[in-house]
N, C-alpha and C positions, 0 to 999 in steps of 0.2 A: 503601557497601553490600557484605557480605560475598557474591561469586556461590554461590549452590549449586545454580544450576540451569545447565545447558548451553548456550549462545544463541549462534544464527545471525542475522548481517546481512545480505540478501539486498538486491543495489544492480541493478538491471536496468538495461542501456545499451543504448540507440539510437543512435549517430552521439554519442556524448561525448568524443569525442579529445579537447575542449578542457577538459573540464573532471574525467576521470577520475583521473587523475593526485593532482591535490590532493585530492580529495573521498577515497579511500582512504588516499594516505598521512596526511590531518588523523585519519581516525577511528582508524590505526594509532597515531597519535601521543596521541591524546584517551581511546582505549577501546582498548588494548592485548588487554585480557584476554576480549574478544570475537572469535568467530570472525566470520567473514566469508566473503560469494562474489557474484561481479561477474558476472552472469548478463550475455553478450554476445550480443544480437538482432538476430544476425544484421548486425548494423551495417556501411554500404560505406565507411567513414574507416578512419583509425587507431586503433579502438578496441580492437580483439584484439592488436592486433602490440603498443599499450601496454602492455596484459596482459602479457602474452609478455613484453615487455623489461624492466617490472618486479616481473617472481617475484609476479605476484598472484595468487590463489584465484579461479580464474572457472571459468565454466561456457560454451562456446561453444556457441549454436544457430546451425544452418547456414544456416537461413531466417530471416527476420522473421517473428515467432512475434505481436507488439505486445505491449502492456503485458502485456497479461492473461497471455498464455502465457510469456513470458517470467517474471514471479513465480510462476505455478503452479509454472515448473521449478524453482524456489528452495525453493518448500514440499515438493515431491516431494525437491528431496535432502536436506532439513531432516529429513524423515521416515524417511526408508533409513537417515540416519545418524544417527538418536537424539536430535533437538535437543529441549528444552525445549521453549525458547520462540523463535517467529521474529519480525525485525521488518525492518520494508519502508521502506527508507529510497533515494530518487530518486539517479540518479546526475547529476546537471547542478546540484549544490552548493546548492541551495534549504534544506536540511536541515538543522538544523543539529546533530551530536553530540552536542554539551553538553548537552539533552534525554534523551537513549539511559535512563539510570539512572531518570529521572520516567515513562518509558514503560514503564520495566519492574516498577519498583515495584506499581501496583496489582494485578500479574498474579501476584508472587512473592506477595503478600498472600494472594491467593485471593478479591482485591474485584472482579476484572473478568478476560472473559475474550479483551475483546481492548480493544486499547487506540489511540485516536487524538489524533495530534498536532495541535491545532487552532487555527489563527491567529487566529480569531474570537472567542474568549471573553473576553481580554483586548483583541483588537484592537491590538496593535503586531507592528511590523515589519512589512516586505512583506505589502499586502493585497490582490493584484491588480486586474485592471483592477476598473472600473466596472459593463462588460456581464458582466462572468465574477461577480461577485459576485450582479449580477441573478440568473443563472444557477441559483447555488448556493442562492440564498435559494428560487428554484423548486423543486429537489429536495428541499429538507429539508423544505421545507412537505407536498410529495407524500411524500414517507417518511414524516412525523410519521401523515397523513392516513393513510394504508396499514396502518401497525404501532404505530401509539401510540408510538412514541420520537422526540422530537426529539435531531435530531444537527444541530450547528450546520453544522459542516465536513463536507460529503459529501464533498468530492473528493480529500481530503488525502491522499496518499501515503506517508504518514508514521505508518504505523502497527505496532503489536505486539501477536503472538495465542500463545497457548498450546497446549501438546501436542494439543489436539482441536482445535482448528480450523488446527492445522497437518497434522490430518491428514484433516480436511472441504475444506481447500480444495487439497490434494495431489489431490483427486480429482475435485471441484467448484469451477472457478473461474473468474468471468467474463470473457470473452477481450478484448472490447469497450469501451474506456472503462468498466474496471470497479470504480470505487471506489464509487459510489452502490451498486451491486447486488448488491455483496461484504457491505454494511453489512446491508443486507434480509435477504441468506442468512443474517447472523449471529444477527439478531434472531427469524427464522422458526426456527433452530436451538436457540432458548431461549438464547441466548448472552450474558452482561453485558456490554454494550457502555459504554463509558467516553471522552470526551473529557478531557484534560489541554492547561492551556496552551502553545503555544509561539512563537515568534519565527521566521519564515522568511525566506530573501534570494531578494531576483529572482535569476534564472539568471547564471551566472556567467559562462557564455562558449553559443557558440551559438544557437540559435534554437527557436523552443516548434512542435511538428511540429501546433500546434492553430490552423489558421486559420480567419476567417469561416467560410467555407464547411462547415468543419469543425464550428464551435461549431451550426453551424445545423444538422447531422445529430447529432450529439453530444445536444440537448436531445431532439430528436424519437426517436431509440435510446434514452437510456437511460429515457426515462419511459416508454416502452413497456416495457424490460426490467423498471424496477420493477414496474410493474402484472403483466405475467405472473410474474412470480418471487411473489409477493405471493400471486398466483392459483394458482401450480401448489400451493405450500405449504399453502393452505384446502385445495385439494381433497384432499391428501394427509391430513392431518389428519382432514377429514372421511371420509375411507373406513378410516380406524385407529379412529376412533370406529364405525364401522359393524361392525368386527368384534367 
């Protein structure tokens, strides 16, 4: 596919010393002609001195920003510096490149205006656990029920949006376990939301900062964010039709 549009790969890292390394040089090596930037959160390993020793494109926050803020800051320099289109691809090697061109296609088309990489529609490769899949089948059900769109993959990390919502979520974007309620902002934004197939690997090295404990605030947070995101959006709507 001939590029003519500009494209940022925003990889956010938490504690990924083990697995940063390959995960940038594979896509340097797979998607040359794509920029990139290693957004480091704040991470206490070796994840920035990686950077540092090998000449990579990153972004250092000094704090633990979490996902959310950490990607915002990748849409926020996607937008200062003119990018197209940006796409959000995990730095703990679950991702997999070879995708990058299928994610970007529908967007260059002008059929979608953001695009998700999803394990579910074909159902291969890495499908995670059992309970997390419970999980996910509860969110899409509550998204569907909210917004009339089913999206199979709510949580996929794996995704790519175009110049307006690189610049709606440069200034709006969920801090929180925020891939369910990124999806809602998109659709509450009139936004074409598109799944595409892909194949994911379990994590390559390291360990998932999402435990029990976790998954059990994680359902009760983001179903609340969905229902207010959902809510504050009616209301907004309804006071633009009042005028």
């Amino acid at each position: 596919m001939k590029q003519e549009q500009r494209v940022l790969v925003i990889i956010p890292a938490y504690n990924e010393a083990e697995n940063i390394v390959h995960v940038v040089n594979h896509m340097m090596e797979q998607a040359p002609q794509y920029d990139y930037l290693v957004v480091n959160d704040g991470s206490t390993d070796n994840t920035l001195k990686l950077c540092q020793q090998e000449n990579f494109h990153y972004l250092d926050l000094s704090v633990n920003m979490g996902i959310g803020g950490a990607v915002q800051a990748g849409y926020i320099y996607a937008r200062k510096n003119d990018y197209d289109i940006a796409v959000q691809m995990d730095g703990d090697g679950q991702h997999d490149i070879a995708y990058l061109e299928e994610m970007l296609a529908p967007i260059i088309a002008h059929k979608a205006d953001v695009v998700i990489g999803s394990r579910f529609l074909k159902k291969e490769g890495f499908q995670s656990s059992a309970s997390r899949r419970m999980g996910i089948n509860i969110l899409s059900a509550l998204i569907w029920l909210t917004t009339g769109k089913r999206i199979m993959d709510v949580t996929s990390g794996y995704r790519a949006v175009n110049r307006m919502f690189i610049e709606i979520y440069s200034k709006d974007y969920p801090m929180d376990y925020p891939e369910p309620e990124a999806i809602v902002s998109a659709i509450m934004h009139l936004g074409r939301v598109q799944e595409i197939p892909v194949q994911m690997r379990a994590r390559e090295g390291g360990v998932s900062s999402i435990t029990f404990k976790k998954s059990i605030y994680y359902m009760i947070k983001v179903t609340l964010a969905i229902l207010l995101c959902r809510m504050s959006y009616g209301v907004r709507r309804a006071k633009r039709e009042d005028v």
